[in-house]
Backbone as a printed PyTorch tensor [residue, N CA C, xyz], in Angstrom:
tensor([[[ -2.2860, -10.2690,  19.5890],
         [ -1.5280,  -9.2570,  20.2820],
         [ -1.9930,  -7.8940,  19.7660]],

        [[ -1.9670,  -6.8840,  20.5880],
         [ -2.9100,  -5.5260,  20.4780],
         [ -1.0680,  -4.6280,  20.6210]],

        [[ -1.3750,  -4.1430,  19.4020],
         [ -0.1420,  -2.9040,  19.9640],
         [ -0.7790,  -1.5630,  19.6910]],

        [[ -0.7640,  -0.9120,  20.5020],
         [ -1.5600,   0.3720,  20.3720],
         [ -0.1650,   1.6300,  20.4460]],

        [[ -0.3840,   2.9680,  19.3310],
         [  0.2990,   3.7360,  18.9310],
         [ -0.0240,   5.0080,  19.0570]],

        [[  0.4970,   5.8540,  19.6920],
         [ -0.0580,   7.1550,  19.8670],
         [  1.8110,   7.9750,  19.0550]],

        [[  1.2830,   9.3660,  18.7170],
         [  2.3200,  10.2520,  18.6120],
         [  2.4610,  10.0970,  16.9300]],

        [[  3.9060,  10.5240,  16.8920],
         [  4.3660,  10.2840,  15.1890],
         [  5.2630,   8.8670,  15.0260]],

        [[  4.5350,   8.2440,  14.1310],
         [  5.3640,   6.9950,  13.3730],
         [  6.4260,   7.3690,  12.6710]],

        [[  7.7630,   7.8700,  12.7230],
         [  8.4130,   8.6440,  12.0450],
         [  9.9880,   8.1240,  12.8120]],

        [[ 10.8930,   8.2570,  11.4170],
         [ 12.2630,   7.8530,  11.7780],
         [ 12.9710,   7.0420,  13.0080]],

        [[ 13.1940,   7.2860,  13.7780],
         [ 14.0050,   6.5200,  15.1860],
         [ 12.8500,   5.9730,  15.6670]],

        [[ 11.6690,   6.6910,  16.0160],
         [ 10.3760,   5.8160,  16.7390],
         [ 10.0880,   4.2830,  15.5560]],

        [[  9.9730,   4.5540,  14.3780],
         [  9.7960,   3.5620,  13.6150],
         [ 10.2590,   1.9250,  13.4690]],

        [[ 12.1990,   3.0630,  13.7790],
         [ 12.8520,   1.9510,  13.7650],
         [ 12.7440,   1.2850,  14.6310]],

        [[ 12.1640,   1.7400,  16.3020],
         [ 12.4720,   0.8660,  17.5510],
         [ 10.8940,   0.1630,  17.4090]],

        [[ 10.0640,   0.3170,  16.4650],
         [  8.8430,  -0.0910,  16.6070],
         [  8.9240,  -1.5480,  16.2620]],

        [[  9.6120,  -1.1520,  14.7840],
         [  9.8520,  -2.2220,  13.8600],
         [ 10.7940,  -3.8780,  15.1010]],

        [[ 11.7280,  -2.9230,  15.4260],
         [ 12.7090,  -4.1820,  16.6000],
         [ 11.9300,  -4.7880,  17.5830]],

        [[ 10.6270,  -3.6830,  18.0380],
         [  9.7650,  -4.0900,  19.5100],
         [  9.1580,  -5.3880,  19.0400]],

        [[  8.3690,  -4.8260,  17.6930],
         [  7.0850,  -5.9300,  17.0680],
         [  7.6500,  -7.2340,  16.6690]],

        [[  8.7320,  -7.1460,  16.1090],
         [  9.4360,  -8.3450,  15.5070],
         [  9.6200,  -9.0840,  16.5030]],

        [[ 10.3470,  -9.1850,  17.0220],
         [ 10.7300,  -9.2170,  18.6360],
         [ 10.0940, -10.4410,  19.4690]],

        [[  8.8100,  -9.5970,  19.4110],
         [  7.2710, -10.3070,  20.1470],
         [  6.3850, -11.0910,  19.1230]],

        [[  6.0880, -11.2890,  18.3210],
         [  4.9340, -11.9940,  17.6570],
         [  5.7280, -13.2780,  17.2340]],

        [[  4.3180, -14.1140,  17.2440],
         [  4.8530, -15.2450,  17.4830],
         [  3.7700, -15.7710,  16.7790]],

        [[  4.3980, -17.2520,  16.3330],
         [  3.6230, -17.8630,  15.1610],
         [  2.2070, -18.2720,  15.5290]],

        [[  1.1740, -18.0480,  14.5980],
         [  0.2490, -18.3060,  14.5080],
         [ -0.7460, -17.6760,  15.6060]],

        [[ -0.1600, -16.5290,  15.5630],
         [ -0.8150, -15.8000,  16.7660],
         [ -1.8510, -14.4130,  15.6330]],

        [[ -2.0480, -13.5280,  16.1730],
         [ -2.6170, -12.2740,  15.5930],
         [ -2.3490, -11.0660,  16.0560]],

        [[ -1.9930,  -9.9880,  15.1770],
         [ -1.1640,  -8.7460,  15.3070],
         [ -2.5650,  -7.8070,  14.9220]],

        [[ -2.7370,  -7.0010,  15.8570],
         [ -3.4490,  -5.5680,  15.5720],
         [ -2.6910,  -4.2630,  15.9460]],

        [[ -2.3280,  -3.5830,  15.1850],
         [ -1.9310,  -2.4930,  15.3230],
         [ -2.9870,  -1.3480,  15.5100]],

        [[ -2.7430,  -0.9000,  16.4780],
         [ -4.2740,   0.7010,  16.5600],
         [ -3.4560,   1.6040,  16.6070]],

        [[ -3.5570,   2.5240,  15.1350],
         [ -2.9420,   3.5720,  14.8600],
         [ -3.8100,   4.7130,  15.0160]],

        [[ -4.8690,   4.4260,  15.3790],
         [ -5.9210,   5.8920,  15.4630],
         [ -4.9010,   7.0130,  16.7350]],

        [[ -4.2160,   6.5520,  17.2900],
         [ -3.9040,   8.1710,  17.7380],
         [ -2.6870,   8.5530,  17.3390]],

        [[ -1.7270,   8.1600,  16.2950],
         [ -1.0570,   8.3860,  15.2940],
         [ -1.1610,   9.6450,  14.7800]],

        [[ -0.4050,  10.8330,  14.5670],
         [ -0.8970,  11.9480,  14.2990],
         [  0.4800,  12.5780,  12.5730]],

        [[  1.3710,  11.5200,  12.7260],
         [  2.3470,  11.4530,  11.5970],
         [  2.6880,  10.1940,  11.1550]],

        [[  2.9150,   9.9830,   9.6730],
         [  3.3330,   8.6350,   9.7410],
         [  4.4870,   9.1500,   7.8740]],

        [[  5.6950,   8.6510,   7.9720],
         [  6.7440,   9.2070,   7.0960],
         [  6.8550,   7.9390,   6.4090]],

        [[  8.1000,   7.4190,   5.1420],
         [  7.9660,   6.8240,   4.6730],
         [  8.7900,   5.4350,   5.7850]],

        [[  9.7100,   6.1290,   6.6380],
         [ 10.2880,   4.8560,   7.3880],
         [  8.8360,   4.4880,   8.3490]],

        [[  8.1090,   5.0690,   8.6110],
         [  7.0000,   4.5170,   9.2350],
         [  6.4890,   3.4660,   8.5550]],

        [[  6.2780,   3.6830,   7.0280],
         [  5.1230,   3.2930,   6.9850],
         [  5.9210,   1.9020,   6.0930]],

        [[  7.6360,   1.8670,   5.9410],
         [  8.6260,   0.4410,   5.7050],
         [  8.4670,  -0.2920,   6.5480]],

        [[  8.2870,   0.4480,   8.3900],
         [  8.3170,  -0.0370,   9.4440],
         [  6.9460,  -1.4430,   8.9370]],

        [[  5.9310,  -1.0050,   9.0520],
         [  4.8190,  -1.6000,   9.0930],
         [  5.1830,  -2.5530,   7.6510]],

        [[  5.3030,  -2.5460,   6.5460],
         [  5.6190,  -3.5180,   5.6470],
         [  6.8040,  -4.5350,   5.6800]],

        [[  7.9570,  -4.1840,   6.6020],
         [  8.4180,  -5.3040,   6.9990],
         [  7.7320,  -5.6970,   8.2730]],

        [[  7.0460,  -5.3300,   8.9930],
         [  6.2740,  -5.9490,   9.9910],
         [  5.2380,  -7.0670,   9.1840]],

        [[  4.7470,  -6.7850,   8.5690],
         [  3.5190,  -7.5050,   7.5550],
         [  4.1280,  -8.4700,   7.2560]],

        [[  5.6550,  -8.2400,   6.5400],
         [  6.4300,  -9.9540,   5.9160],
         [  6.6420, -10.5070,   6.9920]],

        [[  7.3290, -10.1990,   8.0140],
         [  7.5680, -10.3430,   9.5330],
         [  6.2250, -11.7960,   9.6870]],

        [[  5.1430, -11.2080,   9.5490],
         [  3.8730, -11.9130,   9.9820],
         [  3.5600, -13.0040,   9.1880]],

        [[  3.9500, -12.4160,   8.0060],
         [  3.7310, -13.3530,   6.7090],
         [  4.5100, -14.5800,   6.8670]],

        [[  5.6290, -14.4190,   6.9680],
         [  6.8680, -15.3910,   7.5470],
         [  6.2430, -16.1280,   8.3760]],

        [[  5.8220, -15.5450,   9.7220],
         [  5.3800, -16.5660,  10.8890],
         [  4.0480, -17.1370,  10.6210]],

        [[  3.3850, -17.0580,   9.9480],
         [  2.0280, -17.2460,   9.4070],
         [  0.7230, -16.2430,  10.3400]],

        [[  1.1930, -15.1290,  10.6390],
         [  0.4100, -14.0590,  11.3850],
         [ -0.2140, -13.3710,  10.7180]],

        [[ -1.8540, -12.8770,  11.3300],
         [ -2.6000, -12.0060,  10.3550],
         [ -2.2380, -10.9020,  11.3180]],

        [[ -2.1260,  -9.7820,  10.4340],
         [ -2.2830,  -8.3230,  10.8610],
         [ -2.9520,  -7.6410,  10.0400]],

        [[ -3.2960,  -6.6090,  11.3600],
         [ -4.7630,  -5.7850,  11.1020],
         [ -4.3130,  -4.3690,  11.2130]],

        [[ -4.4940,  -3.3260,  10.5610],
         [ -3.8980,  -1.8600,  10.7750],
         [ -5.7140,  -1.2040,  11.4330]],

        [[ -5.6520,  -1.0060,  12.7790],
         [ -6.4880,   0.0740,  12.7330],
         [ -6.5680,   1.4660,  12.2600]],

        [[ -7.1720,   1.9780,  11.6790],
         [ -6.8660,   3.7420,  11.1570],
         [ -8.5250,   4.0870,  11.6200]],

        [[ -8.5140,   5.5610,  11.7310],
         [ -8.9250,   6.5870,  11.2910],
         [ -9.5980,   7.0560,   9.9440]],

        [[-10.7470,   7.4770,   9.5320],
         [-10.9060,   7.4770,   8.1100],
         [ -9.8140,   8.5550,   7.6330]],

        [[ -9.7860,   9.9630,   8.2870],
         [ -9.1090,  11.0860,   7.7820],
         [ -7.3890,  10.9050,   9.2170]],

        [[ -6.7930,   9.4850,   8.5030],
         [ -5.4610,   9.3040,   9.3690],
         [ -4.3900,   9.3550,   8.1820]],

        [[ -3.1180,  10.0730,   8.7060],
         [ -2.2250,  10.2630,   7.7000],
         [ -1.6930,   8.8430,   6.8310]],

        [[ -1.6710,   8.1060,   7.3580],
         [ -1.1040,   6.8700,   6.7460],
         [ -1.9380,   6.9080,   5.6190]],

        [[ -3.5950,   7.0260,   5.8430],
         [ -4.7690,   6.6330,   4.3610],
         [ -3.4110,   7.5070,   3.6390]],

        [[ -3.5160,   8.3050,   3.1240],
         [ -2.5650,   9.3570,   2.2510],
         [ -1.3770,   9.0730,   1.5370]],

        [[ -0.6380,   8.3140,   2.0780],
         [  0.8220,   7.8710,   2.3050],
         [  0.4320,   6.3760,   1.2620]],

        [[ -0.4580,   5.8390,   2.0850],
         [ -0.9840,   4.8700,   1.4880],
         [ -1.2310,   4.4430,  -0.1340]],

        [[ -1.9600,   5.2700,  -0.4020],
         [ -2.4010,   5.3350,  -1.4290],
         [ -1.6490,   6.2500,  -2.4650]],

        [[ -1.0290,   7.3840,  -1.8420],
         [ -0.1150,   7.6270,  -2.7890],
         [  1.5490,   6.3700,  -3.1940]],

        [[  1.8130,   5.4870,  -2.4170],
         [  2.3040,   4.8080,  -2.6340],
         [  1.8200,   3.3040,  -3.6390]],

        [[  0.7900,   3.4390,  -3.6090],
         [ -0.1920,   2.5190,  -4.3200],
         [  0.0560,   0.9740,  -3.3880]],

        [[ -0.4990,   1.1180,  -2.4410],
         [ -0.3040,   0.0130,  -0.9930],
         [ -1.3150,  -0.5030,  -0.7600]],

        [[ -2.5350,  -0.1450,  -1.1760],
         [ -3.7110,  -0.2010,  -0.7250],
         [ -3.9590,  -1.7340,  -0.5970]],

        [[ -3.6830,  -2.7860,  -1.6160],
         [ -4.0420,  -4.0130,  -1.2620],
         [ -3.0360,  -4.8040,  -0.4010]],

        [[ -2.1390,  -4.5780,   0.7500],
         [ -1.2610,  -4.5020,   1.3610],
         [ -1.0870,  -5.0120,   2.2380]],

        [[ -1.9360,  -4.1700,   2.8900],
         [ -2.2940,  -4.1360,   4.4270],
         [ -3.8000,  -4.8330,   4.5160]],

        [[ -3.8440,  -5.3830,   6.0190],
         [ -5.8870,  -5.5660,   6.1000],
         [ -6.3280,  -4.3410,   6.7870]],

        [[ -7.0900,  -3.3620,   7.0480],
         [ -7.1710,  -2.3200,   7.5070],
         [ -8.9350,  -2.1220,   8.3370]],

        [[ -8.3110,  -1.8140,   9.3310],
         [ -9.9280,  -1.7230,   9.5160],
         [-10.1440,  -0.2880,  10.1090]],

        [[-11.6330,   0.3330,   9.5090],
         [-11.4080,   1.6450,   9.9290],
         [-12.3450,   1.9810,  10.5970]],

        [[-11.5900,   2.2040,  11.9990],
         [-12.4360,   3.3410,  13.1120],
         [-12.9780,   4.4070,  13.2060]]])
């Protein structure tokens, strides 16, 4: 499953992201997120996406974060020390 993201990952959008994705994925399937047109991403964004990950983990789903090399999440990321986290692939 391809979910593609444009705008800011941030507070209320996060939360309805988090309800959409859960929602839909389904076991033993595959989750890509394409965040390249993502232009904010806050800390409920970026909870959003780590309970999405257990979410997957639970169902036995791989997910993939597309980014950007210079995308706000890298930042967020790593200042959170997340880096081995996520699978990330960069566009």
């Amino acid at each position: 499953m391809l979910v593609s993201l444009k705008g800011a990952l941030v507070s209320l959008a996060a939360l309805d992201l988090k309800a959409t994705i859960n929602d839909q994925v389904s076991s033993d399937d595959k989750l890509v997120i394409d965040l390249t047109q993502v232009t904010d991403v806050d800390t409920t964004g970026l909870n959003t996406l780590y309970q999405t990950r257990m979410r997957c983990d639970h169902k036995n789903v791989d997910m993939l974060l597309k980014l950007t090399s210079i995308h706000p999440l890298k930042e967020l990321i790593k200042l959170t020390r997340s880096e081995g986290h996520f699978d990330i692939e960069w566009a």
